[in-house]
N, C-alpha and C positions, 0 to 999 in steps of 0.2 A: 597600532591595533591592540586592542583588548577586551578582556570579557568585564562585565556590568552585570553581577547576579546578585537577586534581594530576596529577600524572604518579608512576606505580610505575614501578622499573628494581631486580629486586632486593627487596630489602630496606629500602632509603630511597627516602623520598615526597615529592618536590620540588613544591614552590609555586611556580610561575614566573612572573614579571611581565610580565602579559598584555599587547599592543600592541594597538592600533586594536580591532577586531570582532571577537565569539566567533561564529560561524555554526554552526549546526546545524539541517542537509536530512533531512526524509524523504518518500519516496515510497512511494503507496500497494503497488506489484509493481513485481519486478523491481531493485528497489536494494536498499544497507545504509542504516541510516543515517546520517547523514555527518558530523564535528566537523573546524571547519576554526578557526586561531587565530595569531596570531602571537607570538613568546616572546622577551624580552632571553637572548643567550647570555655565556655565561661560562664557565672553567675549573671551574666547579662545577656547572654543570647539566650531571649525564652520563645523556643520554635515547636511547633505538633503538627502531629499528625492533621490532613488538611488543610494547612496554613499554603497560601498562593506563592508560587513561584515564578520568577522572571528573569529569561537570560536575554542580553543584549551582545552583541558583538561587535566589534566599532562602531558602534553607534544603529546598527540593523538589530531587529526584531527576530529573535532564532526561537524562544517555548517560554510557554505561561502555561503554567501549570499546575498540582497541587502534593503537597508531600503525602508520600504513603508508608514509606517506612523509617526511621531513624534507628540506627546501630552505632552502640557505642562500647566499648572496654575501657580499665585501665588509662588508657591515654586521653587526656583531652582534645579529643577529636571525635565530629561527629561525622557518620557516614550517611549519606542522605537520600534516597532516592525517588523521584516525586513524576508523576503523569502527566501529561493532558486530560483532556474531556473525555479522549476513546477512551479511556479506562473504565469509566460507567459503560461502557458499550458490550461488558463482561457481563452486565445483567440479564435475567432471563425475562421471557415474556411472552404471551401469545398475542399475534397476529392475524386476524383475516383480511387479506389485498385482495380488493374485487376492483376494478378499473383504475389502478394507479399506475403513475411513472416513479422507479427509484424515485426522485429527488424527491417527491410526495409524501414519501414513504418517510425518509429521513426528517421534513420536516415534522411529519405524524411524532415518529421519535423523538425527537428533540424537544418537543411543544411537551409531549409525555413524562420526559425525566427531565423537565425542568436545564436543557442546557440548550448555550446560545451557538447559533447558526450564521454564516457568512455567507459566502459569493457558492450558492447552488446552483448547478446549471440544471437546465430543463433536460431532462434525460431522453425525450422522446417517444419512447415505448411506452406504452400501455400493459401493462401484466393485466391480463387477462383474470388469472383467480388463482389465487395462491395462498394455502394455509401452513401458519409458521406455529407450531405449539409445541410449550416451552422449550424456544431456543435463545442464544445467546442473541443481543442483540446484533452482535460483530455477524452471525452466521444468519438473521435475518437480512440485511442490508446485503451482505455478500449473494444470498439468493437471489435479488435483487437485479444485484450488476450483471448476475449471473445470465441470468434471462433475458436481459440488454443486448449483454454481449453476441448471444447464442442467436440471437433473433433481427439484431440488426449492426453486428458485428462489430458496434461500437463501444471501447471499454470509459468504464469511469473510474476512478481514485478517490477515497474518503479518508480527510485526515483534517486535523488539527489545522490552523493557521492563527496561530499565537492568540488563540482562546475561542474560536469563533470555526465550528465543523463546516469544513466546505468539500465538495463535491463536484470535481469538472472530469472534461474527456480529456485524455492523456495528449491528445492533441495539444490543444493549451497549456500544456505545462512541459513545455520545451523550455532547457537552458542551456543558452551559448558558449559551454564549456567544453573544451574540446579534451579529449579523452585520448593521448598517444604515447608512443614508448617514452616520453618525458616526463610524462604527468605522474606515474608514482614509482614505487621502490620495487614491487614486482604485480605480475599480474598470472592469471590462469585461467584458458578457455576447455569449454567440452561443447561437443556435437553433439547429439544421439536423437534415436527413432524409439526409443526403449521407453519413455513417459509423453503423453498426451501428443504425440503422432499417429493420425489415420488419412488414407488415403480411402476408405470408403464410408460414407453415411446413408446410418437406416434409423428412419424415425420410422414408427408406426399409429394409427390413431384409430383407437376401436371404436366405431361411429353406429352410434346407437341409433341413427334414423335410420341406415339401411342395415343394421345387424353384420355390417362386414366389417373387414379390419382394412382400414388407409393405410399402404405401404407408399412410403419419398426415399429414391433413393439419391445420391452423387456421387459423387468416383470420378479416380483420376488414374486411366489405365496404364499412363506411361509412369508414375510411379508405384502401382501394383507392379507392374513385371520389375524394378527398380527394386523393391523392396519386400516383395509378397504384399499378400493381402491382409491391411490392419482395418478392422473394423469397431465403427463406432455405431454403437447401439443404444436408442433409447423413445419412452413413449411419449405421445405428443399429450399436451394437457387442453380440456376443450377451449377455442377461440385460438390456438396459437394457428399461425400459417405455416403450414409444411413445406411447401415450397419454396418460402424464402428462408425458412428454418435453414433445412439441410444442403442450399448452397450457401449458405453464413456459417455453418459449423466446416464445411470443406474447406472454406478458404480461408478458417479458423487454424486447422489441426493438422492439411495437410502439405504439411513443412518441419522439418527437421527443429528440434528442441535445443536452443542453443542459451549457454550461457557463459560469464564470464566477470571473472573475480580482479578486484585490483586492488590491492593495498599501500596506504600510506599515502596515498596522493595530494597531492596539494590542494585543500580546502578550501568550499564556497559554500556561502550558510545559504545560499538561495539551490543547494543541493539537496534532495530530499526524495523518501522513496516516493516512486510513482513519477516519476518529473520522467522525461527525455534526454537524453545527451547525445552528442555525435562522437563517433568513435572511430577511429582511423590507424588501424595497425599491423603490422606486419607480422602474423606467429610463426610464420616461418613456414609450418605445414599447413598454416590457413594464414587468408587475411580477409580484414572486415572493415568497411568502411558504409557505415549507414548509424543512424540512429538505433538506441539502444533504449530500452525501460529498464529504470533503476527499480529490485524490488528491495533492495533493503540499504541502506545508508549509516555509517558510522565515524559521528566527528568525534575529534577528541581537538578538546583548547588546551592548551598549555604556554606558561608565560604569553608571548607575542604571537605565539604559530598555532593553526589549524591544519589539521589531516584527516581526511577522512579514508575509509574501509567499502566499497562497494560493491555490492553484487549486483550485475547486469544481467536483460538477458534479450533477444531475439535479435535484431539484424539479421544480415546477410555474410555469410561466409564463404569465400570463392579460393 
């Protein structure tokens, strides 16, 4: 096993010899994803800013990408650290969605700045009508999934896939890597009710044909007396359904916020934020045994070895 990284500039493709740690971060929203590396310099390595980047790992396809910054002292050595495509995805821009699905949406973006598109699935939902002015593009798309989600309670992931922005349901991106007290050097879980847990939802929708205000409520009384009453409040925008609304936000929110950290784990490059894992373990005051959502992923190569850094989160804790 080993890593295969080049640098384009041009028309020649340099091989550089790599120092210490190949690092490559993805997060599930709101990042690109990340290659970080250290390079021997020379009078013959002529690399910039933008020039394409390509890591292989035994022979597997892990980021193509492009440099964005170069740091160098003293030493002949260069510090490198270079994108994906999400990184235009920091541009701002406005938007008006009148009848589209996310994945619509993204291709609109894509076709826009000029960058290329992969395996999009059909998101299903219709957004109704939605005005995005000036925001990033990361926070236009995320409004997006947002309203997917909240609406028909199915989530989707946007990222990179070695040069080509794809788009599926977290369903799809399950991998059969099994997650136990073996698999890394330590781990850490939390429970809490304290961020994005409610047991009760109020949408409201001020309906200009009869001049009255639409109240949808849901609730779930055995865990109101469980927990007090956590309410989620907010208003409907015209065309959304209420009814399906606010039983897709209950059985969104009302469940306890669980997360869970592992480090150092034995490394699989088809590991990546937003993908699925099964998780099976014993903490002693909890255990969990279900699938998990990876939101953020961190490998690090070195000589023959991979480890990666992950943060989990939801499953079941009994």
């Amino acid at each position: 096993m080993s890593a295969e990284l080049l640098i384009q500039n041009g028309d020649t493709v340099y091989f550089p010899a790599v120092l210490e740690d190949i690092k490559w971060e993805t997060e599930r929203y709101g990042s690109p994803g990340k290659l970080t590396f250290k390079c021997m310099y020379d009078s013959k390595l002529n690399v910039t800013e933008g020039n394409p980047v390509r890591l292989r790992w035994n022979g597997l396809n892990v980021f193509y990408g492009f440099i964005f910054k170069i740091e160098k002292d003293k030493e002949p050595v260069l510090s490198i650290t270079a994108y994906d495509q999400l990184r235009y995805f920091k541009n701002k821009d406005t938007y008006v969605i009148n009848g589209k699905t996310a994945g619509e949406v993204l291709e609109l973006i894509a076709a826009d700045f000029e960058l290329q598109t992969g395996d999009v699935e059909d998101t299903g939902y219709v957004i109704p009508s939605l005005v995005e002015d000036g925001k990033s593009l990361f926070d236009i798309m995320q409004d997006c999934l947002d309203q997917t989600l909240m609406n028909v309670g199915e989530m989707y992931v946007l990222y990179d896939d070695f040069g080509s922005l794809s788009l599926k349901n977290i369903a799809n991106l399950a991998v059969n890597i099994l997650i136990d007290s073996k698999t890394g050097e330590n781990y850490k879980y939390s429970s809490s009710i304290d961020d994005q847990t409610y047991n009760k939802i109020k949408l409201v929708y001020d309906n200009k044909n009869t001049g009255q205000r639409d109240v949808y409520i849901a609730q779930d009384s055995s865990k109101m007396n469980e927990w007090g009453m956590l309410q989620y409040y907010d208003k409907l925008s015209e065309g959304e359904n209420g009814k399906e609304k606010v039983e897709s936000l209950l059985q969104l929110y009302n469940r306890k916020s669980k997360s869970f950290q592992i480090t150092n784990a034995i490394g699989d490059v088809s590991v990546r934020a937003g993908c699925l894992l099964p998780v099976i373990l014993d903490l002693g005051v909890a255990k969990v045994q279900s699938m998990m959502l990876v939101e953020s992923c961190k490998h690090v190569f070195r000589e023959n070895e991979n480890f990666m850094n992950l943060t989990l989160r939801g499953g079941d804790f009994v």
